[in-house]
N, C-alpha and C positions, 0 to 999 in steps of 0.2 A: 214232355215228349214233343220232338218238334216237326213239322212237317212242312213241306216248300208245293208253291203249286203260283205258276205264270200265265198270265193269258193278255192279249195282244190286242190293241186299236191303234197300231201306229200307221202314220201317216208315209211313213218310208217304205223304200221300195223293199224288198227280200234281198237281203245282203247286202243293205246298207244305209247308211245315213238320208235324211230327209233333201241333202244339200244334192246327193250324188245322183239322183233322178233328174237334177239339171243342168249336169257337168255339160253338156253341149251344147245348151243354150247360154252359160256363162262363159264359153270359148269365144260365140260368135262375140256376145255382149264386149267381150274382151278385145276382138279383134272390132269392133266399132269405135271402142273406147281411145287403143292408140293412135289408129290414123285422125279422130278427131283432134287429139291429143298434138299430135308433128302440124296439122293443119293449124291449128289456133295459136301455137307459139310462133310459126312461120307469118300467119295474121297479124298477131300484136306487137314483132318485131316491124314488121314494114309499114304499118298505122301508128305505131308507138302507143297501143292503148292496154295499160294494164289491167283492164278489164277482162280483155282477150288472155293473157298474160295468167292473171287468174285463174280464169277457168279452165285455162290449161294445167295449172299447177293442179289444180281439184281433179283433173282426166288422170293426170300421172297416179294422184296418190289412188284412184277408182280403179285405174287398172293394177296397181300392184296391190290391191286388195282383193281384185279378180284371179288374181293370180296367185294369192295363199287361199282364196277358198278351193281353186281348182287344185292345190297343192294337199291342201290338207283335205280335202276326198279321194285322194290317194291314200295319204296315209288313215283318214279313216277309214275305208276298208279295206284296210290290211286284218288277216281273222287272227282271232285274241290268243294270246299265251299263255302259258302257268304261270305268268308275273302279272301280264296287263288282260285281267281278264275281260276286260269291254274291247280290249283291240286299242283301235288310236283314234278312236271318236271323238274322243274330246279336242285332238289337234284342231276339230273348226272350230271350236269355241276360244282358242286361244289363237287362230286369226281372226276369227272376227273381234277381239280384242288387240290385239297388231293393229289393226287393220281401224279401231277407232281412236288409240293413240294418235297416228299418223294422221287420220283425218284433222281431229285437233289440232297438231302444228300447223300443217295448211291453214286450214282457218285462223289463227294467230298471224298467221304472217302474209295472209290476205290482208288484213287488219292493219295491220301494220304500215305493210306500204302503200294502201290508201292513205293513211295519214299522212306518211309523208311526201304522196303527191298534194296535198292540199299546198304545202308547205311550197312544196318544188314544182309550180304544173308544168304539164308537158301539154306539146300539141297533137294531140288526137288527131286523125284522120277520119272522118264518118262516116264514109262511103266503104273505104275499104273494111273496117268494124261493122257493119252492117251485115256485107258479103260472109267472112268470116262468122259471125255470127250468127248467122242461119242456116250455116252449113253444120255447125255445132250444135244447135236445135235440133233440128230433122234427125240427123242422126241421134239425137238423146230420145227422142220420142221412139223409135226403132227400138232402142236398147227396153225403153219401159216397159213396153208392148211386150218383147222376149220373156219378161223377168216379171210380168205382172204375178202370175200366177205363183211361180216360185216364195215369192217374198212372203207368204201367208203361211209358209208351212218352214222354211229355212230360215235361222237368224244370222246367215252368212247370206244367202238369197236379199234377205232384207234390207242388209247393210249393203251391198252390191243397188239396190233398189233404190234404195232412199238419195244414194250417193249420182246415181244419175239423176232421178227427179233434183235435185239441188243442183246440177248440170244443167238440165233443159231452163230451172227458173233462173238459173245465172246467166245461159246465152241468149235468154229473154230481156232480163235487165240488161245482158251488154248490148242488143240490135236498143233497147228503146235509149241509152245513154249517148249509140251512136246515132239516131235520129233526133236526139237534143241538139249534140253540137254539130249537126249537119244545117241545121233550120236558127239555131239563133247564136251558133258559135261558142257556148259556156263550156267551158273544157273541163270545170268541174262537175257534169255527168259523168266522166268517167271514174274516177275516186269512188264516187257516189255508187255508180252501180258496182264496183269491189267493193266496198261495205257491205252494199246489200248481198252479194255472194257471199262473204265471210260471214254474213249473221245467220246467212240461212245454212251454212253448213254447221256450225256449233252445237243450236240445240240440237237437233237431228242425234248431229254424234251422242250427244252426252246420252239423250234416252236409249240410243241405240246400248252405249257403256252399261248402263244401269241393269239393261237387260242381261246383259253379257256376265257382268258379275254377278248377275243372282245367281245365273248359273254353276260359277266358277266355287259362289259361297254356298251350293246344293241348298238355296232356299227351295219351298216349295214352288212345283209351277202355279204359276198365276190364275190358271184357269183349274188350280185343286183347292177346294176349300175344306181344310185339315181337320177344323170344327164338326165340318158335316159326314167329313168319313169315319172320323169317328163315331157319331148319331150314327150312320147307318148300321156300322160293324157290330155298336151295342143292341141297336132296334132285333139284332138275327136272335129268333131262341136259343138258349140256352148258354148264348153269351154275357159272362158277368163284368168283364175287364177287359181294353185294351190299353197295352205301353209297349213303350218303344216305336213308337209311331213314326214312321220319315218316311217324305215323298221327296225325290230332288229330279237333277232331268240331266241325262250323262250328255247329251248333246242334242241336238234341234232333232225330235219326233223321236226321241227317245224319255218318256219318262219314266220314274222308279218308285214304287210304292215295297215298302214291308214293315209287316210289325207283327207284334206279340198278342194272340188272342186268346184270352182266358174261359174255358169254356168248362161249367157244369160239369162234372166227376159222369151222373148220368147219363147227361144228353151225349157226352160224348162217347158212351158203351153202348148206349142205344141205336145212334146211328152209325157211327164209324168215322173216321177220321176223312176218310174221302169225301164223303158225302157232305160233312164240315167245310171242308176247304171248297168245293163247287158251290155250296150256298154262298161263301165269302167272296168265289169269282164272281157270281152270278151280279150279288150285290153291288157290287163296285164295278161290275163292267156294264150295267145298265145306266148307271149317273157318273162315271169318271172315263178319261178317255183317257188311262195309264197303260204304258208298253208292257212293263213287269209288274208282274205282283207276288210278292215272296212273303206267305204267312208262316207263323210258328203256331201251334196249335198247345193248349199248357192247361192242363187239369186244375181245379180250386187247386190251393194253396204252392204252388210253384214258384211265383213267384217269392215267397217267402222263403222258400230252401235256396232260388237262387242269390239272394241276399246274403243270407247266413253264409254262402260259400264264398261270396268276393268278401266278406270281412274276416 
């Protein structure tokens, strides 16, 4: 016999995704992001410092990563149909995947053409790169400030987060690469501080990726330890077996927990199936912080008839 019973710790607002509680803090973020973005390419055209240049290219790919999370909290709270029954929640999870590809190639190709200024230098300007350079700061720290909070509950929030933090320490390295070659003339600070922005946006991306497809591969969340809910599930009287055990996470402050629990022929005429399934809420919503919980309730031996019938 089977039974369903859901109970809630999510961190998302009512009707919807954990991202869309800060759709208007990632509009402003967004609208900092371009005008810093037209300001630094205007910058590093007229200094010639591809530093500037850079970090421009890193605002481009930040805002149109701000621009599929604001996209895709549209379409995740669109409400669910008899095909897609979560709705389109998962649409952030596959921009914030968009959205670390893309970081990746920028980083490559920051990469890149720092080497080949080693190769080719050019003449920096470092006054002008300075200027430019602090305008692009300030404003990064504005954006972090917005998006501080966000980043700890959204993995679109976070990647939008991390992607500026890697912004304010790149227009950090381009103001001190343009204070090198203002005081002793070496024009290879500038090269130099585009490495150091392409290094620092890489890792970033990758663990940002790693998150992202655990999702995508419905591993367990990180913060559920599958060993221990099971211990707890068995610790309940009158429980002899749990299978079918999966927890995964349909999108940022949405997780899923269900499984199969095997409970005592008695215990289970004794109390009643309700009273079963609250003791099972009870259990796991005092040591897990899972949105859904969907148990099946199954008398001694059931599982063994269900066997017999799939063969």
């Amino acid at each position: 016999m089977g039974a369903g019973h859901d109970h809630g710790h999510s961190h998302a607002p009512a009707g919807g995704t954990a991202t869309a509680a800060y759709a208007g803090t990632l509009r402003v973020a967004l609208s900092i992001t371009l005008t810093v973005m037209v300001v630094e390419i205007v910058g590093g055209v007229l200094a010639d410092s591809l530093a500037l240049v850079a970090d421009a290219a890193h605002m481009a790919t930040d805002a149109l990563g701000l621009g599929m999370a604001l996209l895709a909290i549209h379409f995740a709270n669109r409400p669910a149909t008899g095909n897609r029954t979560f709705g389109y929640a998962r649409a952030e999870i596959l921009a914030a995947l968009a959205n670390c590809l893309l970081l990746l190639g920028v980083g490559g190709y920051v990469l890149y053409e720092a080497i080949q200024r080693f190769i080719t230098p050019a003449g920096t300007e470092g006054g002008l790169t300075i200027v430019f350079g602090a305008i692009g700061l300030v404003a990064n720290m504005i954006s972090l400030t917005l998006l501080m909070r966000g980043q700890k509950e959204s993995l679109n929030v976070r990647g939008a987060f991390l992607e500026v933090a890697a912004d304010a320490l790149g227009s950090l390295a381009v103001i001190v690469s343009a204070v090198v070659i203002l005081t002793t003339g070496w024009q290879a600070a500038d090269p130099i501080a585009s490495l150091v922005i392409g290094l620092m946006i890489v890792p970033r991306t990758v663990k940002l990726l790693r998150e992202t497809l655990d999702v995508l591969l419905e591993s367990a969340p990180k913060d559920v330890d599958m060993m221990e809910v099971r211990t707890h599930i068995l610790a309940l009287d009158g429980v002899e077996d749990v299978h079918d055990l999966h927890a995964w996470t349909i999108t940022s402050g949405m997780p899923v927990l269900s499984a199969h629990v095997v409970v005592r022929s008695d215990v289970l005429s004794a109390i009643g199936h309700e009273k079963m399934l609250h003791e099972l809420q009870n259990c796991l919503g005092d040591h897990f912080d899972v949105e859904h919980c969907t148990f099946q309730l199954e008398p001694s031996g059931h599982a063994e008839h269900e066997a017999r019938l799939c063969h």
